[in-house]
Residue, then its C-alpha position, 0 to 999 in steps of 0.5 A: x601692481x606698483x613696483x617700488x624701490x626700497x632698501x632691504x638687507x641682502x643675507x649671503x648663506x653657505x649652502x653646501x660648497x656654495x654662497x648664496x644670496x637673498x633678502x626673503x630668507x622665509x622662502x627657503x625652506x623647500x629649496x633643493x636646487x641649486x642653479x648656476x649659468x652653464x658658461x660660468x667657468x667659476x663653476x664648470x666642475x659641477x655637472x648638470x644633475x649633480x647632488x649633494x647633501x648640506x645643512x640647512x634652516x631645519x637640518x640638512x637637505x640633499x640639493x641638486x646641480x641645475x645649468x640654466x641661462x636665466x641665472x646673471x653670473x655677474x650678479x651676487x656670486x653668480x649661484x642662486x637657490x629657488x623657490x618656483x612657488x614664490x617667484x616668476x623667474x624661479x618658476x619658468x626654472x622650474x617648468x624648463x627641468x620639470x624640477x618640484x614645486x613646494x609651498x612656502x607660503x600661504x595667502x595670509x602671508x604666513x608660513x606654512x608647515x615646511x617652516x616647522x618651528x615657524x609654521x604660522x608667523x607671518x613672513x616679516x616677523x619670521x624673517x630676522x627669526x630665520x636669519x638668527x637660526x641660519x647665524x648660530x648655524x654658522x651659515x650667515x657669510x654676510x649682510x649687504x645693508x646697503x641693497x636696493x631692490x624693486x618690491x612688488x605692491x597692492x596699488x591700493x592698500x600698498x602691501x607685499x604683494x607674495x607670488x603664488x602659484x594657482x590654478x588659473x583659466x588660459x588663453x593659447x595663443x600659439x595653439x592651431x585652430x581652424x578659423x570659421x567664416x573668414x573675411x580677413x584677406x590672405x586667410x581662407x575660411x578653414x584655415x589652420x592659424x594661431x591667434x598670434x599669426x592672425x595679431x601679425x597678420x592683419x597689422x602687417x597687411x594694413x588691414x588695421x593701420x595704427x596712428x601714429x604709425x611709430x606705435x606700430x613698433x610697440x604693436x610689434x614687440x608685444x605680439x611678437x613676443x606674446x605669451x599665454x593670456x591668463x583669463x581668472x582674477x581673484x577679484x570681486x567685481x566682473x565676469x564670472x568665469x563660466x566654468x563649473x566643478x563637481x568632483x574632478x569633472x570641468x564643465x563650461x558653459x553659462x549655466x551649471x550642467x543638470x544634477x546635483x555638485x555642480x559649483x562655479x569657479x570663484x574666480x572673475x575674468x580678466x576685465x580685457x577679456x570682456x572689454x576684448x568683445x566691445x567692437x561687437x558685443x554691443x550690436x546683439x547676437x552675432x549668432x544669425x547677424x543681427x542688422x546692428x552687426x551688419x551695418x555698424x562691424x566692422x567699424x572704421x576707427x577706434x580712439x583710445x590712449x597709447x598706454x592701453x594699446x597692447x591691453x586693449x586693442x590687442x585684445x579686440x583684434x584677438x577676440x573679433x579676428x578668432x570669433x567672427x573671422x574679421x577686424x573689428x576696425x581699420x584705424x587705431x587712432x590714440x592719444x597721448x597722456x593729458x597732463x597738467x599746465x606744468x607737463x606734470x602727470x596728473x596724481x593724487x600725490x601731486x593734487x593736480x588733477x582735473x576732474x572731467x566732472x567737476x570742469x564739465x559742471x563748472x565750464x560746460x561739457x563742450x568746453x572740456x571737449x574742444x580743450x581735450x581735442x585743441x591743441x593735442x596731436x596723434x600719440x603726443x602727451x597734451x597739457x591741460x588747466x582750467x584756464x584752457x578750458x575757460x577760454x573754451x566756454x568763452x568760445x561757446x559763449x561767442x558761438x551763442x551770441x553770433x547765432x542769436x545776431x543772426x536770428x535777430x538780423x534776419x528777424x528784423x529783415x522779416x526772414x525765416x531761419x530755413x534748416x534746408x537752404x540752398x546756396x544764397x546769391x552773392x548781391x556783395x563784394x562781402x557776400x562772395x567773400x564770406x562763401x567763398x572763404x566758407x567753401x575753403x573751411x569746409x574743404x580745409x575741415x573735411x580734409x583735417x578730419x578725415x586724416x584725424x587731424x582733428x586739432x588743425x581742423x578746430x583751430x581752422x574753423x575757429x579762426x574762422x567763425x570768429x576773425x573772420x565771420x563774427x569779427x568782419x561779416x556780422x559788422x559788414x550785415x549791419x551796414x549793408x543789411x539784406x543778408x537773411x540767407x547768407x547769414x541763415x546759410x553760413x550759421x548753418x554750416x557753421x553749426x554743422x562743422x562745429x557739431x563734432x567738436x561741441x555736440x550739446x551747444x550746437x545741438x541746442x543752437x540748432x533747435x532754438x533755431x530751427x525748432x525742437x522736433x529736427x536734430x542736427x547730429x543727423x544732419x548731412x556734411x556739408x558739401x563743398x558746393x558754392x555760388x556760380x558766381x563766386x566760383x566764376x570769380x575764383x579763378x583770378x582770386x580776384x574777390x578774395x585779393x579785392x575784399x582783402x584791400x578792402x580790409x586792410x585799408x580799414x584795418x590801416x585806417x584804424x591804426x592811423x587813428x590809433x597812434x594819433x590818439x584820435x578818439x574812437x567816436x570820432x569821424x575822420x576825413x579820409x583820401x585814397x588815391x588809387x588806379x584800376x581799384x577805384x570802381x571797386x572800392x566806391x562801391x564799397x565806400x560804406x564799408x571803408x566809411x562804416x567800419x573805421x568812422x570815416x565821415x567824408x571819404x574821397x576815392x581818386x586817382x590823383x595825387x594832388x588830393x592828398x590833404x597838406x596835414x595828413x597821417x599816411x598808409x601804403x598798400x601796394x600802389x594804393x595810398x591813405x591819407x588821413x586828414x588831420x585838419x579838425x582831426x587833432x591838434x597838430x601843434x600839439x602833436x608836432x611838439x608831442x612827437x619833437x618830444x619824442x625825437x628828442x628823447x630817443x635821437x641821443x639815446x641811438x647815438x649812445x649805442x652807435x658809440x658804444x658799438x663802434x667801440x673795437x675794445x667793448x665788442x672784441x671783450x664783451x660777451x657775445x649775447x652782450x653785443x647782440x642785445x646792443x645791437x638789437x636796441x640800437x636797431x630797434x630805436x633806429x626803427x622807432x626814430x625813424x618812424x617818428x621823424x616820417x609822422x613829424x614830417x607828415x604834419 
């Protein structure tokens, strides 16, 4: 049902000694009652039960009196007629003082013989007919051209959608019943419980908790406020409603009962009454607990979207909790609305929507995966667009890669991909890092997802398995060589971590490495078990403090070289003068040498070393020096950077005078001052950094 607002003309009628208004005029015909709020004083005379007798569409009518709260005296003049068997609220009327109900309408749409003269037309041609008749009566007050009202539509084909009144299958929710078998705490087997009170009862206890816990409110306000479930949909495809017919006797059961008459109701269940039994339904019979139900009901979580929480979920626990006298799970976890790069709600209308099947062809299943779950919280809409889910295919593509230099690496060191490894020993500086940091990811893993913290925990191994594994690790294996079994055991767990997130590659990776016949989605977690020695180490952080020294004095290497425009093949001459960190960092010269092109490097405690033509770095007391000396021509560079000075010297000036203009900062807009004011701090910034460079050469 899509409710639509439209404009329609709203017809004001005399009825008896009173006006009343309506746009579906065609459903007038069998009104008799006349209904009024009991506290509208405009109307106090009149008596709850009074009659009268008034001319109406096809003569007069004798009409009763009824005082009900639903009627809105502020709406139209406060009186309304109804029609139970066409309308929601008129009907509840109905059922309140047990009034008569009359069809109008038929399920083509058409008038039925209560219309008389229009029995048969379909209801929107019959309209202005009726309003004709009612107009030459004399009963026509007025016509509101300018009414708005929400119409009732078929999603599909966008007609009327007419109320009815049906014979329908219910649900009882607040009926009694003894519930058997009872594992739900604070209720005993025997007990007498409505299924509503078992709906309260099992969240409010948090036997079930609901994530985010702010959708508890919306729990709460359906179940609190519950109605009767309506099982039968006039629909083809489903669940045949098991009831069967012959004469006025109702049988329920799968098959027609024995002898001859039987007919089945035409009608199929409502879809969450068979979804309702998902939780169990697929473990085989509950009838003697089958060792599927015995081992995997209840389950510990259920993932699904926040808008089918009261559709869905609600209807699981009412139909584990009632049938087999326990929850069907502990933890609701729910998404929120995948919307595009825009924030705009995927629709047809909009031409904006990304086919699951269409991305997962063109991208890969995983990368559709990991850029649903990255990036996206508990209960929060998430955006979505192919330009995501690329980079995500390139994120596969890079795991690939590093699987397949690790195979290569310990190929070429005639080692073996071993699936059960123990920890390796940690022969580097390196070699503790990278089990040290891979302990942290684990633990940081584990955490985030047992909390469902899922997107925190991918972008943390992410981090991980490229910054600092792929980019820092793989290139330190080239170097310093023998590293088949921490390279087999990182990749190892690595794949393990992943496997939630990106269960096909990873899956594939791990029989291309470890053989066809093991399967890594029955793998052990990992554990959060490391070397002796790196945990020996721990303690002081002194191998993560030491490697990451190592590490920024490549990175500031690098950089050095970077803004003297020194060509990246090029070797360097490098001094670094330090105090107690100099035995660690000769043993790993290699490291500094290999990863930032440095051909002679100079570890040392004094001073002095420091070459007279040099490009320098500070990390704490440790100092670089790049030797420029061969490495550029510094008179080209001293005239390149006195070019610059040049240029920007005048223009810090300009800025200076302009802010110590009292009339432009007392006048000018306050965002203006402050963007002047970051300029100049800026170009301060960048002139002082130029004239230190000039200074060093």
């Amino acid at each position: 049902v899509v409710r639509k607002e439209e404009k329609a003309p709203f017809y004001y009628f005399q009825y008896g000694p009173f006006v009343i208004g309506t746009s579906r005029p065609e459903t007038k015909f069998g009104d008799k009652y006349v209904v009024m709020h009991p506290d509208d004083e405009r109307y106090e005379t009149y008596k709850h039960g009074d009659t009268f007798e008034c001319e109406w569409i096809n003569g007069k009518v004798t009409a009763t009196i009824i005082k009900d709260e639903a009627v809105d005296p502020a709406f139209g003049t406060g009186v309304m007629t109804i029609t139970p068997w066409h309308d929601a609220t008129d009907f509840f009327i109905a059922e309140r003082h047990d009034l008569e109900k009359q069809q109008v309408i038929d399920f083509d749409g058409k008038l039925l013989p209560i219309a008389e003269e229009f029995a048969g037309m379909h209801i929107l041609e019959a309209r202005p007919k009726i309003v004709e008749k009612l107009k030459a009566k004399g009963l026509l007050v007025k016509v509101d051209e300018d009414y708005v009202h929400s119409t009732a539509t078929n999603s599909r084909g966008g007609g009327l959608i007419e109320p009815q009144i049906m014979k329908q299958w219910w649900v009882n929710v607040n009926s009694k019943f003894k519930i058997q078998n009872s594992k739900i705490e604070g209720i005993q087997s025997g007990e007498e419980v409505t299924l509503q009170q078992l709906l309260q009862h099992v969240v409010r206890t948090k036997q079930i908790a609901i994530l985010p816990e702010r959708f508890e409110k919306q729990y709460f306000n359906w179940v609190d406020n519950l109605l009767d479930w309506c099982l039968s949909r006039q629909i083809w495809y489903g669940h045949r409603v098991p009831a069967w017919y012959c004469g006025d006797e109702v049988y329920v059961g799968i098959d027609a009962p024995e002898g001859e008459g039987w007919a089945q109701d035409p009608d199929t269940l409502d879809t969450w009454f068979s979804a309702g039994m998902f939780s169990f339904s697929p473990l085989g019979p509950v009838e003697g607990e089958s060792e599927d139900q015995k081992n995997y009901h209840p389950t510990s979580v259920i993932e699904t979207g926040y808008d089918i929480l009261t559709f869905w979920v609600v209807r699981m626990i009412l139909m584990t909790t009632s049938l087999r006298g326990e929850i069907p799970f502990k933890t609701v976890y729910l998404h929120g609305l995948v919307r595009d790069e825009q924030g705009r709600k995927m629709s047809k209308s909009l031409d904006n929507i990304i086919d699951p099947l269409d991305v997962s062809e063109k991208f890969g299943t995983d990368a559709v995966r990991l850029s649903l779950m990255v990036g996206s919280s508990p209960g929060n809409d998430s955006k979505l667009s192919e330009e995501k889910i690329g980079s995500y295919r390139n994120f596969a593509n890079k795991l690939w890669n590093i699987s397949r230099f690790a195979q290569l690496t310990i190929n070429n060191e005639q080692g073996t991909m071993l699936k059960e490894i123990d920890s390796p020993e940690a022969r580097t500086l390196a070699d503790k890092w990278i089990l040290t940091k891979l302990e942290i990811i684990v633990a940081e893993v584990t955490e985030h997802i047992e909390t469902y913290r899922f997107s925190p925990a991918a972008e943390a191994l992410r981090d991980f398995t490229w910054n600092e594994f792929a980019d820092w690790y793989l290139e330190i294996a080239k170097i310093e060589g023998k590293k088949t079994d921490t390279l087999n055991y990182v990749l190892n767990t690595i794949l393990k971590l992943w496997h939630p997130y990106m269960p096909f590659v990873t899956e594939a990776i791990w029989q291309e490495l470890y053989g066809e016949e093991t399967m890594l989605m029955v793998e052990k977690w990992p554990s959060h078990v490391i070397p002796s020695e790196v945990e020996e180490s721990r303690g002081s952080n002194t191998v993560m403090s030491q490697f990451n020294l190592v590490k920024d004095i490549i990175t500031n290497i690098r950089s050095l070289r970077s803004e003297k425009n020194i060509e990246a093949g090029k070797e360097v001459s490098v001094v670094i003068v330090c105090g107690e960190e100099q035995s660690m960092l000769d043993e790993n010269a290699a490291l500094i040498r290999g990863l930032a092109r440095v051909g002679s490097l100079t570890v040392t405690g004094d001073e002095s070393a420091k070459p007279d033509q040099a490009s320098s770095a500070a990390i704490g007391s440790v100092m670089i020096h790049l030797d420029l000396a061969g490495a550029i021509d510094v008179d080209a560079e001293k005239a390149r950077l006195q070019k610059e000075i040049d240029h920007v010297a005048p223009y810090v000036i300009q800025l200076e005078k302009k802010l110590s203009n009292s009339s432009f900062v007392d006048n000018a807009p306050e965002p203006v001052v402050e963007e002047e004011k970051q300029k100049l701090e800026e170009a301060t910034q960048k002139l002082t950094a130029l004239q230190e460079q000039l200074s060093m050469l």
